[in-house]
C-alpha positions in Angstrom: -35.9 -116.1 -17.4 -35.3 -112.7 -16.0 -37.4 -110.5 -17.0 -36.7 -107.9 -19.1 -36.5 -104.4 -17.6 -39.5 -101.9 -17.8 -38.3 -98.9 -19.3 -38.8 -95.7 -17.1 -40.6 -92.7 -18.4 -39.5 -89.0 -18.0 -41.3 -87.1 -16.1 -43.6 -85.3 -17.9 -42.6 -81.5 -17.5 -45.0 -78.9 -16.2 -46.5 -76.4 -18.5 -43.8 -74.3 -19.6 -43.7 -70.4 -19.0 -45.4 -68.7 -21.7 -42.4 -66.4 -23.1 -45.2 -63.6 -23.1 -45.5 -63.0 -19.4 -41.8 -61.6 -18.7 -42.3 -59.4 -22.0 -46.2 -58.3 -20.4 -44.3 -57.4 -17.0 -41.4 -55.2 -19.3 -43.6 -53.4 -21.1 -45.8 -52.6 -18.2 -43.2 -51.0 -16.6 -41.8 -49.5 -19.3 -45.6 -47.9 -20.2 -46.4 -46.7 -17.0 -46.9 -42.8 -16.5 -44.4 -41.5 -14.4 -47.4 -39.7 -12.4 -45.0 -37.4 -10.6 -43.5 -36.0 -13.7 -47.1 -35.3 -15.0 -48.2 -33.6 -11.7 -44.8 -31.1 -12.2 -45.1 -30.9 -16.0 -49.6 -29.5 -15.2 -48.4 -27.2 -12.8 -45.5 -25.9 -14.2 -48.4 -25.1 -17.1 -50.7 -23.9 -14.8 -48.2 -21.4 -13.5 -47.2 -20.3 -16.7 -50.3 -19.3 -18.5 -52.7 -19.1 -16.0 -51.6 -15.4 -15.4 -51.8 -14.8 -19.5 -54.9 -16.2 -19.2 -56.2 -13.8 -16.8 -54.9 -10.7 -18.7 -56.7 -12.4 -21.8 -60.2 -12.7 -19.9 -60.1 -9.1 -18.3 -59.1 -7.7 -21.3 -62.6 -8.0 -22.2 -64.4 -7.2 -18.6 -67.5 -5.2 -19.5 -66.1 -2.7 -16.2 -63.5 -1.3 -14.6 -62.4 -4.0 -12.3 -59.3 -6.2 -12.0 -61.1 -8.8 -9.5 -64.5 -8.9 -11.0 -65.5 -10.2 -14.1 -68.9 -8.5 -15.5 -69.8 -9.3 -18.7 -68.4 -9.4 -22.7 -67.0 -6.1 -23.8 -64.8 -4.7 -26.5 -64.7 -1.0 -24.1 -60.9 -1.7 -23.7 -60.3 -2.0 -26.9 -61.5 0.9 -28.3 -60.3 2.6 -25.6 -56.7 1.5 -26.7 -57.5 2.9 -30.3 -58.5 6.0 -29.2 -55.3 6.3 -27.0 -53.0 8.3 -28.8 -50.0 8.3 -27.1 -50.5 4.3 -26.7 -51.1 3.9 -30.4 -47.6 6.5 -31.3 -45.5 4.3 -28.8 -47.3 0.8 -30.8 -46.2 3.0 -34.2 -43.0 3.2 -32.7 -42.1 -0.2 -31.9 -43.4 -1.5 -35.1 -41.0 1.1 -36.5 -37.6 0.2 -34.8 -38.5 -3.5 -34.9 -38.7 -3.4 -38.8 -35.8 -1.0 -39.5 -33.6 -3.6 -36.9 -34.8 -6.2 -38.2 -33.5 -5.1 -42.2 -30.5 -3.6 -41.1 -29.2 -6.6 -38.9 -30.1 -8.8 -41.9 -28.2 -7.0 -44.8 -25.4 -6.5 -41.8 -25.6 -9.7 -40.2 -25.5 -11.8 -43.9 -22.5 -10.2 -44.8 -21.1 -10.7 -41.7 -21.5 -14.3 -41.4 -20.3 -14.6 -44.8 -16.7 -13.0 -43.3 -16.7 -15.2 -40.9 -17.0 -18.6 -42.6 -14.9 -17.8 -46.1 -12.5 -15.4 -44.4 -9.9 -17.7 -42.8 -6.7 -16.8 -40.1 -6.7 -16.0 -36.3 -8.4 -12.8 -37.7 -11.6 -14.6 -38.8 -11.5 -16.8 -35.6 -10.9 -13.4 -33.2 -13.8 -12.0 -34.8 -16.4 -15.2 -34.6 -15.5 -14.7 -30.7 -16.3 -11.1 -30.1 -19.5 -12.1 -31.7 -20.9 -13.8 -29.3 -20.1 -11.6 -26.5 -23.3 -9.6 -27.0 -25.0 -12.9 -26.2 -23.5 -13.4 -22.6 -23.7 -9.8 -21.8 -26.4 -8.9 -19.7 -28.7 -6.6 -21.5 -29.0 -3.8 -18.6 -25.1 -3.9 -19.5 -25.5 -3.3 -23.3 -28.3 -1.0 -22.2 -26.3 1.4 -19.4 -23.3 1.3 -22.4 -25.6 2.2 -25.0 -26.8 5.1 -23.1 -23.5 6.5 -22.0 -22.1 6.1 -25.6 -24.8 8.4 -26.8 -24.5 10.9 -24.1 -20.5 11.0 -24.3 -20.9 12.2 -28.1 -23.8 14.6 -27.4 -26.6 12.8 -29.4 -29.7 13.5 -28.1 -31.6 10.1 -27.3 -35.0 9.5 -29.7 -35.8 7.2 -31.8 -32.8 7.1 -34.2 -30.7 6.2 -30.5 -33.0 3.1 -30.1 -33.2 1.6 -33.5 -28.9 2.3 -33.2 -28.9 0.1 -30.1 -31.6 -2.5 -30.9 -29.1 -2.6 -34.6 -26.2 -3.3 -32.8 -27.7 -6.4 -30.1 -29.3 -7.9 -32.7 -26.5 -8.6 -35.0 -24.9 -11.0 -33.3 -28.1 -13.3 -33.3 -28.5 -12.8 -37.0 -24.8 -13.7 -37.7 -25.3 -17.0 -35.1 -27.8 -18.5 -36.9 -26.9 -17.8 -40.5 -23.1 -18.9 -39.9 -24.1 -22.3 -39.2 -26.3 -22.6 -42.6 -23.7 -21.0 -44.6 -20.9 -23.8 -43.3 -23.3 -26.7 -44.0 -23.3 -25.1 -48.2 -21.0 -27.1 -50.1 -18.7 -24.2 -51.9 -18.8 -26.5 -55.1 -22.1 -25.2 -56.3 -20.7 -22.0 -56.1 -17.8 -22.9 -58.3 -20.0 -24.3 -60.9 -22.0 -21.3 -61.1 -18.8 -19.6 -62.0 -17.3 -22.1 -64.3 -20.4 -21.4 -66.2 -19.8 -17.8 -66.2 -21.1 -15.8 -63.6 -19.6 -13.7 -61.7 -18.9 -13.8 -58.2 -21.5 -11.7 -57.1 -23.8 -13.4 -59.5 -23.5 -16.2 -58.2 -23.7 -15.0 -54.5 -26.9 -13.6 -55.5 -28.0 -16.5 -57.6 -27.0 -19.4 -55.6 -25.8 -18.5 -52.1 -28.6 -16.5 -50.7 -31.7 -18.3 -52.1 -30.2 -21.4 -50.2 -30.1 -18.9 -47.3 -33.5 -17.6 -47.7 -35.0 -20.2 -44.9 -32.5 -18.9 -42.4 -32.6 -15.6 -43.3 -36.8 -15.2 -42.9 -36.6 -17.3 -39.6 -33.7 -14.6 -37.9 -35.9 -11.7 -39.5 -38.8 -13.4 -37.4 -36.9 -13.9 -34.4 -35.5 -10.3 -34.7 -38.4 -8.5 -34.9 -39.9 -10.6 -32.2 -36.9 -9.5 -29.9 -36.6 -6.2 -30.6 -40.8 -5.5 -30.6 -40.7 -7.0 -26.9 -37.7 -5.6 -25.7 -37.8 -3.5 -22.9 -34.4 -2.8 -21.0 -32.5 -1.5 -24.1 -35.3 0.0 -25.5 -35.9 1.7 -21.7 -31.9 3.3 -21.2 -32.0 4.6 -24.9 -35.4 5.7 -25.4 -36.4 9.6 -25.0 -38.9 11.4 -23.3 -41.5 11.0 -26.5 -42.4 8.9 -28.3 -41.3 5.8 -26.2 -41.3 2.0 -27.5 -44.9 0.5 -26.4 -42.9 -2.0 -24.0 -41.6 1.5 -21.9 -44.8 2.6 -22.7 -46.6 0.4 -20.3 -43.8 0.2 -17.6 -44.5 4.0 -17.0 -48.4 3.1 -16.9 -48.1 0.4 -14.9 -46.5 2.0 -12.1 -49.6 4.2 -12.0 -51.8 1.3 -11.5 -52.5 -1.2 -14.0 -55.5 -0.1 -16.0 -57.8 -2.6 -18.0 -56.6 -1.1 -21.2 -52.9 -2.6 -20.6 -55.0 -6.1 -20.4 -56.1 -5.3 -24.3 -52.6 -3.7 -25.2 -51.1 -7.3 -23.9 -53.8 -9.4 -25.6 -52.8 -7.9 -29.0 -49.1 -7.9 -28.4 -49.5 -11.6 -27.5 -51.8 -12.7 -30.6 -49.3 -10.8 -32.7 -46.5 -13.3 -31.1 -48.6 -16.2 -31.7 -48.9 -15.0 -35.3 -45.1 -14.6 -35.8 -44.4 -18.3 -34.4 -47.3 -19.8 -37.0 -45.7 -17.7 -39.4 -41.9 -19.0 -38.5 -43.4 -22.7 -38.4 -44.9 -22.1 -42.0 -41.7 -21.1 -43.3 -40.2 -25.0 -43.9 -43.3 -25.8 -45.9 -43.1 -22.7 -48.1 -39.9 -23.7 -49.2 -41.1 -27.4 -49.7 -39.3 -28.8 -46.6 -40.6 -31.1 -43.4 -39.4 -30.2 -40.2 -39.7 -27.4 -38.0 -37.2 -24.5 -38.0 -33.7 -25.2 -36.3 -32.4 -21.7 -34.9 -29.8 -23.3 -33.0 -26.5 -22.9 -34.8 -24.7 -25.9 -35.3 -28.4 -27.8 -35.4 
């Protein structure tokens, strides 16, 4: 008898590759800190507030030194206060940046209103020319301004700076709100007047409390602009009082004095208040999200 054949075994195969290692290796290069970027990304904030910080710090130096710090002291502060012309030019600018910030709304609204509901070549001329003032260089809306004024014989003052800070800040208003007022479905608008109100009615009703978001955040970022502004404020400005921003530019080429430390420290924790106040806004109005002043965002 021939004996029957002995069956061969397999052989057995090795462990197999756990499925987790290739996935370990991906996400440990896909978690790893770039370390370069980081390096850039400290500096680049080193650079950036490290001289705010400075002005911050000697803004309370206890003497009159720009190198040496000497103690805790409020002296600049007070001495600020006590400064009148500083504290006419800080009247000033809180002056023109409120009176350009409400006249650029009301003007700016009803401008971007045009704009969108207005249709034709006109309308689409017209939503060009508005964004010129935002590629024009401002020391070229600045030298204009001033030559405007002096060609018609009007004496340059205050009224000749809120006129010019008006007219560039337009154009922002009308940017931003143009976008919010095209994302409005005309429809509610309709209703409202099916149901018998007028059109003005329901502008006022429905339109502009759906606007009220965009409108507070350009009234932020205008007042911001216009408060800070220096090379507009500096060709139409005249001899007294000047803006606060001017105000400094004539001190500082003087010699910086430890006072213009304090008069930066305020001007920069008024800044900080407008951006916590701009941030606040979604959440008065019961939205999430920050603020998008981007048109077409």
């Amino acid at each position: 008898m021939t004996p029957s054949p002995v069956p061969r075994t397999a052989p057995s195969p090795g462990p197999a590759p756990s499925p987790r290692t290739p996935r370990r290796r991906r996400r440990r290069g896909a978690d790893r800190r770039p370390r370069f970027a980081i390096a850039v990304t400290a500096v680049f904030f080193v650079l950036l507030y490290l001289p705010v910080g400075v002005v911050v710090l000697f803004s309370f130096n206890a003497q009159k030194s720009l190198t040496v710090f000497d103690g805790v002291s409020l002296r600049w502060y007070r001495a600020f206060l006590r400064d009148d012309v500083l504290v006419g030019s800080l009247g000033m600018s809180l002056q023109v940046s409120l009176v350009a910030m409400a006249v650029s709304l009301v003007l700016g609204v009803a401008l971007a209103l045009g704009l969108v509901r207005g249709r034709g070549r006109l309308g689409s001329f017209a939503g060009l020319v508005m964004l010129v003032p935002l590629i024009t260089p401002e020391i070229v809306t600045g030298v204009a301004s001033m030559m405007l004024f002096k060609g018609l014989g009007i004496t340059l003052s205050t009224t000749t700076v809120m006129l010019a800070e008006v007219t560039f800040s337009i154009s922002y208003v009308t940017v931003i709100l143009r976008s919010r007022i095209a994302a409005l479905n005309p429809e509610v608008e309709e209703a409202a007047m099916d149901l018998g109100a007028t059109r003005g009615q329901a502008l006022r009703l429905v339109t502009l409390p759906a606007l009220l978001p965009g409108i507070l955040a350009s009234g932020v970022l205008i007042f911001a602009l216009v408060f800070d502004d220096f090379v507009l404020a500096y060709f139409t400005t005249g001899v007294d009082p000047q803006p606060l921003s001017v105000r400094i530019y004539s001190a500082i080429r003087f010699g910086v004095q430890p006072t213009i430390n304090a008069v930066g420290t305020l001007m920069l924790v008024g800044s900080i208040a407008l951006i916590a106040f701009a941030l606040s806004i979604p959440r008065l109005f019961g939205r999430r999200g920050g603020l998008d002043l981007l048109p077409g965002k």
